[in-house]
VEXBA-590539 format. One record per residue: residue number from 0; x, y, z of N, C-alpha, C, O in turn. Coordinates in nm, 3 decimals, always signed. Example, Ala and Ser with C-alpha at 12.3 -4.5 7.8 and 13.67 -1.06 7.14 Angstrom:
% residues 2
{0,{+1.319,-0.569,+0.780},{+1.230,-0.450,+0.780},{+1.320,-0.330,+0.780},{+1.424,-0.332,+0.846}} {1,{+1.285,-0.225,+0.708},{+1.367,-0.106,+0.714},{+1.290,+0.003,+0.787},{+1.341,+0.114,+0.804}} 
END
This chain:
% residues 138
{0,{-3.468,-2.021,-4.355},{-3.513,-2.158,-4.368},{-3.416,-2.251,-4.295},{-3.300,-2.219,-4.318}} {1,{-3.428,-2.350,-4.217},{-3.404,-2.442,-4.130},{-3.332,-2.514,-4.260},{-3.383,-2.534,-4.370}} {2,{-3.188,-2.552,-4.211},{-3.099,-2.625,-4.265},{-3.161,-2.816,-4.241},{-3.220,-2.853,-4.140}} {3,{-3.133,-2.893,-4.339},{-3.147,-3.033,-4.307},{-3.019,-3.085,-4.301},{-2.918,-3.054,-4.363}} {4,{-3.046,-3.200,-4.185},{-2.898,-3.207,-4.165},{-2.946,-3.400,-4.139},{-3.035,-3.426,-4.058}} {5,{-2.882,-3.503,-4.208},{-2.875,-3.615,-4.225},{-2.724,-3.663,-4.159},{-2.611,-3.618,-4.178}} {6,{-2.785,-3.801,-4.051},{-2.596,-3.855,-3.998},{-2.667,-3.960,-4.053},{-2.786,-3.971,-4.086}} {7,{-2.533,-4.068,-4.057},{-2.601,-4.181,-4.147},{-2.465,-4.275,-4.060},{-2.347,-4.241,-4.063}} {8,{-2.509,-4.377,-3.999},{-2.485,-4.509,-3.962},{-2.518,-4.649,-4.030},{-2.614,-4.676,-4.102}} {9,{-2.418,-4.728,-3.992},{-2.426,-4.860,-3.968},{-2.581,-4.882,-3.906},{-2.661,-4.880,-4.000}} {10,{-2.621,-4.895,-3.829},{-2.738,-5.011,-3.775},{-2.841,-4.873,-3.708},{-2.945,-4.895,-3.646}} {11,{-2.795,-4.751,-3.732},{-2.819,-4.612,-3.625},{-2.917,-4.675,-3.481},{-3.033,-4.684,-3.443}} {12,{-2.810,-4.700,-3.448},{-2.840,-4.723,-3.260},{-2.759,-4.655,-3.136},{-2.791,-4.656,-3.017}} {13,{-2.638,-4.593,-3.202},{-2.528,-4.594,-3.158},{-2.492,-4.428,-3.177},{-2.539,-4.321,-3.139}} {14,{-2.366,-4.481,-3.269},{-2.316,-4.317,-3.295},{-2.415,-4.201,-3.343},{-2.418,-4.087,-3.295}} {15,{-2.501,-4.253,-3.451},{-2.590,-4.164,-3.527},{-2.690,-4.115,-3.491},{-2.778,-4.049,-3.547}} {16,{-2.661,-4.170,-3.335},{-2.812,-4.187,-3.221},{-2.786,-4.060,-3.128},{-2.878,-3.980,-3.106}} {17,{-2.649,-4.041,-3.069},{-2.556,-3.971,-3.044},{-2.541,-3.875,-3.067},{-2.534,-3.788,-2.980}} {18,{-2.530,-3.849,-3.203},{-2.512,-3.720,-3.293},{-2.600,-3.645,-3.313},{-2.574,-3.528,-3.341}} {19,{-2.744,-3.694,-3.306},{-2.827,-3.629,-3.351},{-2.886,-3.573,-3.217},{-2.880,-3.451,-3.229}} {20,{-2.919,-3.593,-3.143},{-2.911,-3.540,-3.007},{-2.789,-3.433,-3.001},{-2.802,-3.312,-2.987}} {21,{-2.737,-3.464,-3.006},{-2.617,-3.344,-2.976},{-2.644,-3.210,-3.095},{-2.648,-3.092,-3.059}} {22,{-2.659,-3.250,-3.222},{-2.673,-3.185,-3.314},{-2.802,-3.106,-3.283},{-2.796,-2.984,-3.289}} {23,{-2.890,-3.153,-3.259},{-3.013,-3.119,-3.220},{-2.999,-2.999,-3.090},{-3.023,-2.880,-3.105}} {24,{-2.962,-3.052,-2.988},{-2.930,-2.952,-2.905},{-2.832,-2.832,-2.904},{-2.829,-2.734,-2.830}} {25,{-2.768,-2.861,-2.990},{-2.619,-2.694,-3.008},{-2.672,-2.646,-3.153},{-2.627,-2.537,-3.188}} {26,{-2.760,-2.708,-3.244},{-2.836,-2.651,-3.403},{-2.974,-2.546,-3.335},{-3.021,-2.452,-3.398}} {27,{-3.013,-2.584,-3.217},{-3.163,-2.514,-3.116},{-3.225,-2.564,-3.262},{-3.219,-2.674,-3.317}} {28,{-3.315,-2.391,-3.320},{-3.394,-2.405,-3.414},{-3.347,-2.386,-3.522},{-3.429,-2.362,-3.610}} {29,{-3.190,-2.390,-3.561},{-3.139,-2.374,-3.693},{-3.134,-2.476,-3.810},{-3.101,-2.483,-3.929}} {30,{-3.180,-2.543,-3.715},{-3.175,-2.725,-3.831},{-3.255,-2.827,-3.770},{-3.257,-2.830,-3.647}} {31,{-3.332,-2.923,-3.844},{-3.412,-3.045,-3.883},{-3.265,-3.120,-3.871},{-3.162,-3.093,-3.932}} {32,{-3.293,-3.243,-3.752},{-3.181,-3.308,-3.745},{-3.232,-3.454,-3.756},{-3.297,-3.503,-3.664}} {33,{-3.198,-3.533,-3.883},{-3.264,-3.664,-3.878},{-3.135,-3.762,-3.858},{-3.027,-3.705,-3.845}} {34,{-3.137,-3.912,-3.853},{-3.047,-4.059,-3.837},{-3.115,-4.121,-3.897},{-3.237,-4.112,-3.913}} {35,{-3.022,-4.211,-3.948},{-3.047,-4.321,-4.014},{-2.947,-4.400,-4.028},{-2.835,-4.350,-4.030}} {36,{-2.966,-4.562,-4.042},{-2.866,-4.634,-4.068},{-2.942,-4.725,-4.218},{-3.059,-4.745,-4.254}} {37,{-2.770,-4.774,-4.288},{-2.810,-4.876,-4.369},{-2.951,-5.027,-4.381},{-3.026,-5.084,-4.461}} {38,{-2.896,-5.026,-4.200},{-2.986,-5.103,-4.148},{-3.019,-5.025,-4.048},{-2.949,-4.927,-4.018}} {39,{-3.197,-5.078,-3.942},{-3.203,-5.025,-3.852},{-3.224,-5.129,-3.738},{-3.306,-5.221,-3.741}} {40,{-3.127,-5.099,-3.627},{-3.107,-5.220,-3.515},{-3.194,-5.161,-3.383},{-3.226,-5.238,-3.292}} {41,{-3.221,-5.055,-3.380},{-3.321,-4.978,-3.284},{-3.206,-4.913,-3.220},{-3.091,-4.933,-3.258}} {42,{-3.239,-4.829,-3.113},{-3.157,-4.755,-3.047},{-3.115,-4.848,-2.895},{-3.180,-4.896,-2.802}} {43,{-3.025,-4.842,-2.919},{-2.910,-4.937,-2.804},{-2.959,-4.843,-2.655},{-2.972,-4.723,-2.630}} {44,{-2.972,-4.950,-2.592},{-3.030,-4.842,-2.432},{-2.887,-4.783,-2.362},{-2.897,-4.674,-2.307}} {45,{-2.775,-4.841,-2.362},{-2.684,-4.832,-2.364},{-2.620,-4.678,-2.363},{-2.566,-4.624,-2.266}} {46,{-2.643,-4.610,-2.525},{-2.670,-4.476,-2.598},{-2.781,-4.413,-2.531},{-2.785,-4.291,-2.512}} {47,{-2.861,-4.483,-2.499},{-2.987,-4.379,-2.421},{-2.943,-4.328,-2.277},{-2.955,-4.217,-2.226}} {48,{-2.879,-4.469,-2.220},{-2.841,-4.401,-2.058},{-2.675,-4.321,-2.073},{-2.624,-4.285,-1.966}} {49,{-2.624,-4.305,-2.158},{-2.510,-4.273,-2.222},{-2.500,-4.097,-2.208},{-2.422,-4.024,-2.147}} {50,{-2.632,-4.067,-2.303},{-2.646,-3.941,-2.365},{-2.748,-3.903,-2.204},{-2.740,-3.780,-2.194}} {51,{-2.809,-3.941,-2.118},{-2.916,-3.923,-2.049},{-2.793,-3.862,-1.893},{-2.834,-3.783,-1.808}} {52,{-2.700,-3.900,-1.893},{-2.547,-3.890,-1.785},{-2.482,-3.730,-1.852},{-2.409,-3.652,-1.791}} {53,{-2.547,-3.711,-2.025},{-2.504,-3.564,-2.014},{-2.635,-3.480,-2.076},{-2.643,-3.411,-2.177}} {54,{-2.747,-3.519,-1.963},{-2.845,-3.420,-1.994},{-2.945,-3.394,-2.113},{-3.025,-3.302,-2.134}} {55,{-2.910,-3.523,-2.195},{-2.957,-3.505,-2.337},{-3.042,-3.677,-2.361},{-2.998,-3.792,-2.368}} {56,{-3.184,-3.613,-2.366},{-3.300,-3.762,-2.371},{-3.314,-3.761,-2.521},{-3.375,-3.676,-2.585}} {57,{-3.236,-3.888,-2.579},{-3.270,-3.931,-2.686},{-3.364,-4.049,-2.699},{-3.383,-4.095,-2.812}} {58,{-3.431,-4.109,-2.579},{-3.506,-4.210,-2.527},{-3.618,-4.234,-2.664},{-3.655,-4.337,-2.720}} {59,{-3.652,-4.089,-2.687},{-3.771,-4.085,-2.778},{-3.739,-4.160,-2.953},{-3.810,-4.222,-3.032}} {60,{-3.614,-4.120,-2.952},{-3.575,-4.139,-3.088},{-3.612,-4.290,-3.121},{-3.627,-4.386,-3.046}} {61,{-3.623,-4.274,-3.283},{-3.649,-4.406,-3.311},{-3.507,-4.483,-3.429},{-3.404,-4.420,-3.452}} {62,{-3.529,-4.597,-3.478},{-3.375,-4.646,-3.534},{-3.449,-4.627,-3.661},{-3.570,-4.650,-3.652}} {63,{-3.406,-4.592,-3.769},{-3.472,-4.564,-3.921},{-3.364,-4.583,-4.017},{-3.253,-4.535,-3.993}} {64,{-3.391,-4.657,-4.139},{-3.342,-4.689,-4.219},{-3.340,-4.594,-4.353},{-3.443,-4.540,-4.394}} {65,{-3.209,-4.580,-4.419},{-3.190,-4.458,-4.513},{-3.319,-4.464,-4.644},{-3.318,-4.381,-4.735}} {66,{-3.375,-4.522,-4.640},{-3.466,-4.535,-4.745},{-3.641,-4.450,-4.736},{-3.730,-4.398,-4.804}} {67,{-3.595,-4.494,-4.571},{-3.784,-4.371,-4.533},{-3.730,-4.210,-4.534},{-3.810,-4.126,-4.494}} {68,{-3.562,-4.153,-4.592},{-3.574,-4.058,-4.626},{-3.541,-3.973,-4.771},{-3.507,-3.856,-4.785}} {69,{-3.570,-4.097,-4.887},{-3.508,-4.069,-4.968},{-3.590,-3.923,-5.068},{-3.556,-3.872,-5.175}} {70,{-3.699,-3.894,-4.980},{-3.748,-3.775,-5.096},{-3.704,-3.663,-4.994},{-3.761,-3.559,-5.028}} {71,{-3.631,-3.643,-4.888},{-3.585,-3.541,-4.830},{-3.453,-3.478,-4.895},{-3.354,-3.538,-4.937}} {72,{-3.481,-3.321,-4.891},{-3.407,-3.268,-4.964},{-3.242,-3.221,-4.891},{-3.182,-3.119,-4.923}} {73,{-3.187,-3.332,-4.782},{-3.105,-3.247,-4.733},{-2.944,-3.133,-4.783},{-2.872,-3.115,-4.881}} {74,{-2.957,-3.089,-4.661},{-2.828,-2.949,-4.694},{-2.681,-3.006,-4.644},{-2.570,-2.960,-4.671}} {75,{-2.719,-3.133,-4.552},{-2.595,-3.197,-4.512},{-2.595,-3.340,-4.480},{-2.688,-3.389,-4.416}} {76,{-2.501,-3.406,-4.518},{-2.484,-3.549,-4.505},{-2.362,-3.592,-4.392},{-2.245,-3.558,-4.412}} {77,{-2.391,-3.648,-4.308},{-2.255,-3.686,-4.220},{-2.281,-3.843,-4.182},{-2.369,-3.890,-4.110}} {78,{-2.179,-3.906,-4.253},{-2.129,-4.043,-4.202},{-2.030,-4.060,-4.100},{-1.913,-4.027,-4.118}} {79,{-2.075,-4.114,-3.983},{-2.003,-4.143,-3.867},{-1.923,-4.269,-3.857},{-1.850,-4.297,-3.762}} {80,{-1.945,-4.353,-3.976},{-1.866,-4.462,-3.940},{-1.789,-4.528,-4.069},{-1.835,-4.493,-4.178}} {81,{-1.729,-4.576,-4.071},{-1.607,-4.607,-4.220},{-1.745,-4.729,-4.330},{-1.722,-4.769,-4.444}} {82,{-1.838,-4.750,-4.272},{-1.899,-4.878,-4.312},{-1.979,-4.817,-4.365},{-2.007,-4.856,-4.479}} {83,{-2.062,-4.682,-4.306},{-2.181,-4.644,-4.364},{-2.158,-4.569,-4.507},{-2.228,-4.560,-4.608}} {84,{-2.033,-4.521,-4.471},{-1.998,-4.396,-4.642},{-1.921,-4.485,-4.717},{-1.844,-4.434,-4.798}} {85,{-1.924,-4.643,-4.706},{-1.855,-4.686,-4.821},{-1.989,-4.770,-4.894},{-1.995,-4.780,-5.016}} {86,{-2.085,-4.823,-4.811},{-2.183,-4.888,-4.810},{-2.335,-4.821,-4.838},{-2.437,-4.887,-4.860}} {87,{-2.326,-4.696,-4.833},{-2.498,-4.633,-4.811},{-2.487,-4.603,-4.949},{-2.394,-4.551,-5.010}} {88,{-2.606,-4.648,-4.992},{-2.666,-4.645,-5.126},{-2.685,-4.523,-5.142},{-2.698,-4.443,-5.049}} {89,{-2.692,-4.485,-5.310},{-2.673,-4.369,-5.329},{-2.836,-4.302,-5.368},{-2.921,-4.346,-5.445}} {90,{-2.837,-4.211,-5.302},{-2.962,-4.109,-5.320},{-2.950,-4.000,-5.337},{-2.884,-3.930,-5.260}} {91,{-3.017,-3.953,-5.453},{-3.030,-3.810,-5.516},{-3.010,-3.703,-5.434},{-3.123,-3.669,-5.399}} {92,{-2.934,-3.634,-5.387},{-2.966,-3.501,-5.289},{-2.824,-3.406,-5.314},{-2.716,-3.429,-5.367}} {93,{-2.878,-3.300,-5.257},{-2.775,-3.157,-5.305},{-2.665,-3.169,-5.136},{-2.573,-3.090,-5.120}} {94,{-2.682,-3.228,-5.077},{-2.640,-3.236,-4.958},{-2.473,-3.208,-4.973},{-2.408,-3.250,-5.068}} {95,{-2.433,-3.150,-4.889},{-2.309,-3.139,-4.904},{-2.221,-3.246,-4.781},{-2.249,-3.236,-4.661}} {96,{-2.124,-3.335,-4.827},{-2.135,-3.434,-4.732},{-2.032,-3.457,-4.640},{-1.926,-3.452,-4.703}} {97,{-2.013,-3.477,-4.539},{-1.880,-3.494,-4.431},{-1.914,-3.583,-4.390},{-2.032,-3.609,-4.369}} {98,{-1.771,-3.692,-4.356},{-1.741,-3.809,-4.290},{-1.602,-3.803,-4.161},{-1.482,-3.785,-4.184}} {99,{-1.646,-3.817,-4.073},{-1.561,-3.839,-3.944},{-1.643,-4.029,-3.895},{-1.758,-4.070,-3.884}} {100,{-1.512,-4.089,-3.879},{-1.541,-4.203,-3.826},{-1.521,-4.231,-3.694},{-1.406,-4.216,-3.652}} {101,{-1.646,-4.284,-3.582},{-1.630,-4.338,-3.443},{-1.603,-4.450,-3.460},{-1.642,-4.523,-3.551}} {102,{-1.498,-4.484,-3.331},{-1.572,-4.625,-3.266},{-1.664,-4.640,-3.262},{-1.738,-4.543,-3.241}} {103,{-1.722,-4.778,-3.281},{-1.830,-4.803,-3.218},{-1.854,-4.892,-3.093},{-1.825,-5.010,-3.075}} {104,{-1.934,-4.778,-2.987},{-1.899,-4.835,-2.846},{-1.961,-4.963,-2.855},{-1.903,-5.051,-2.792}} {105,{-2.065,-4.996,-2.920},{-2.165,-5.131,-2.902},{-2.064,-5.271,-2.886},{-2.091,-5.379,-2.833}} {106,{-1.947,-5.229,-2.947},{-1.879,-5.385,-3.019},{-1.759,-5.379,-2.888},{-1.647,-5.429,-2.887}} {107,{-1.829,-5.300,-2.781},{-1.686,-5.307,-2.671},{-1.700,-5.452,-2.576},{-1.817,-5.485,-2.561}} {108,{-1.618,-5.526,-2.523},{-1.674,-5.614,-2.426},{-1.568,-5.565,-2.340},{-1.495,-5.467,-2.356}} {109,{-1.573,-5.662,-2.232},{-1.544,-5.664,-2.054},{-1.631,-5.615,-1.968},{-1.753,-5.631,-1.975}} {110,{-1.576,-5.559,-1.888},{-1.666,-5.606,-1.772},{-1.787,-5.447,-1.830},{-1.770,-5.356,-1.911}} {111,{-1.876,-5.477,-1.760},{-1.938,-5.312,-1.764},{-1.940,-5.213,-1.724},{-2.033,-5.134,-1.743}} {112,{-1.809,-5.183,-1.638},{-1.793,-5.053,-1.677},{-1.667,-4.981,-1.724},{-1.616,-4.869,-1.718}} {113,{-1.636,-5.128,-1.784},{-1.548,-5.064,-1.946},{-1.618,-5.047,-2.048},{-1.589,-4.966,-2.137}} {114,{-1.715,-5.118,-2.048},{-1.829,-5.072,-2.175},{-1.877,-4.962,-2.165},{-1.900,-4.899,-2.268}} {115,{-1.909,-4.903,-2.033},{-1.976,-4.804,-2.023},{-1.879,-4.681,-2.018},{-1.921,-4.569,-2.045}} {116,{-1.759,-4.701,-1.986},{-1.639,-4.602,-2.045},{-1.617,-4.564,-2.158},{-1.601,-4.448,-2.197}} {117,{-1.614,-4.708,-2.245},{-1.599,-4.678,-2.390},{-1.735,-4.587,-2.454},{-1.705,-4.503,-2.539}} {118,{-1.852,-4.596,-2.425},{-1.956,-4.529,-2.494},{-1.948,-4.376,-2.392},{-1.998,-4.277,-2.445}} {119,{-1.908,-4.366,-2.302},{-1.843,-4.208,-2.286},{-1.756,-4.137,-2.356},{-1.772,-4.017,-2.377}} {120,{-1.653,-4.207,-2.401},{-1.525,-4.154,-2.451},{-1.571,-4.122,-2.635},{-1.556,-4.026,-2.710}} {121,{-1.629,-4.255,-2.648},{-1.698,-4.191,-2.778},{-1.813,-4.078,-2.794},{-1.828,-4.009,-2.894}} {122,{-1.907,-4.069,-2.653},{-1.968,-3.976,-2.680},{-1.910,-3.827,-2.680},{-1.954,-3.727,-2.736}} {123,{-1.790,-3.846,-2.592},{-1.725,-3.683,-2.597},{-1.688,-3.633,-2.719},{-1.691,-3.517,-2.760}} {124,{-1.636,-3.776,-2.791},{-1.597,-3.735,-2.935},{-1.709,-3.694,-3.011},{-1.689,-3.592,-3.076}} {125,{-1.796,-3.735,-3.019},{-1.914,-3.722,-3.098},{-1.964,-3.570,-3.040},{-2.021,-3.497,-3.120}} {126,{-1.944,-3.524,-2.908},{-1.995,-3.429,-2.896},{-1.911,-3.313,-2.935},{-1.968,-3.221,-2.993}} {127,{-1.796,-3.304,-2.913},{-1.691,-3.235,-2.970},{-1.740,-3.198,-3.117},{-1.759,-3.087,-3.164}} {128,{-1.756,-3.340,-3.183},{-1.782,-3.292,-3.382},{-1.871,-3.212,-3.383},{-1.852,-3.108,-3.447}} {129,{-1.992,-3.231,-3.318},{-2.087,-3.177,-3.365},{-2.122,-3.011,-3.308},{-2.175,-2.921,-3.373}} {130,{-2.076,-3.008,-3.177},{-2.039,-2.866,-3.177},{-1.939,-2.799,-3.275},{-1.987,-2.698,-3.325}} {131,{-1.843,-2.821,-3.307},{-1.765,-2.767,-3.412},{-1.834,-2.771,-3.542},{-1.807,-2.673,-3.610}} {132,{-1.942,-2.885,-3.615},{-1.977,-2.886,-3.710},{-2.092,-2.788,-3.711},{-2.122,-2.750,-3.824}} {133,{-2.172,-2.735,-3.603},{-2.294,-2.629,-3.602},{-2.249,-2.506,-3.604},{-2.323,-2.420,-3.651}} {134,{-2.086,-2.458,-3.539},{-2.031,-2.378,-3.559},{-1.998,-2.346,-3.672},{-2.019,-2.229,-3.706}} {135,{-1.942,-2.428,-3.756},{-1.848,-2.368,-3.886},{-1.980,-2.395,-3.968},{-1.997,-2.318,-4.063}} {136,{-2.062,-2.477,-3.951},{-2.182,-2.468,-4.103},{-2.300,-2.405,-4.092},{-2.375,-2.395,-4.189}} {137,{-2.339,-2.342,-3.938},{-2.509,-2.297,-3.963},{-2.488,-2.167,-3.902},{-2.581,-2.088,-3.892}} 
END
């Protein structure tokens, strides 16, 4: 049976947008990979041409708020950002839960292509976790 695997953001446009794409691609068919944020701000295009520079179209994804998944039964919970695991309301689930916190590239300014540095450097990080996290849990 296909593991469920929940990242949970701030606004999920960003990191959680990130993750799940990545998760999605190194999990293949071992896991149901959903996002969500507290709030949902849509997916930052930013993150789309971000993840699209390493081969991975999250274009499709949509921004969803933790509440359209509260009758899902997941196997894992991961908060990516210090705001979402102090802040995300609490819902019933057996999930077993991990928190690693990103930057978040959205809140970078100067010119653009320091912005667009910063949402690289976080995506390596993000891609780094989540290969290590499909390794040691599925």
């Amino acid at each position: 049976m296909k593991k469920k695997i929940l990242v949970l953001c701030t606004g999920n446009s960003c990191r959680s947008q990130i993750a799940e794409g990545y998760l999605r691609l190194f999990a293949g068919g071992k896991a149901e990979v959903y996002s969500a944020g507290i709030e949902a701000h849509g997916v930052n295009p930013k993150a789309i041409e971000t993840m699209k520079e390493d081969n991975v179209d999250i274009s499709k994804h949509t921004s969803n708020n933790i509440d359209q998944y509260r009758s899902i039964d997941f196997d894992f919970a991961i908060t990516v950002c210090d705001n979402a695991k102090e802040h995300c309301p609490f819902f019933p689930t057996k999930a077993k839960k991990f928190h690693q916190n990103f930057a978040d590239p959205a809140k970078e300014t100067g010119a653009e292509e320091e912005i667009k540095e910063q949402f690289r450097k976080v995506r390596q990080k993000i891609k780094d976790y989540c290969k290590k996290f499909v390794t040691d849990n599925l």
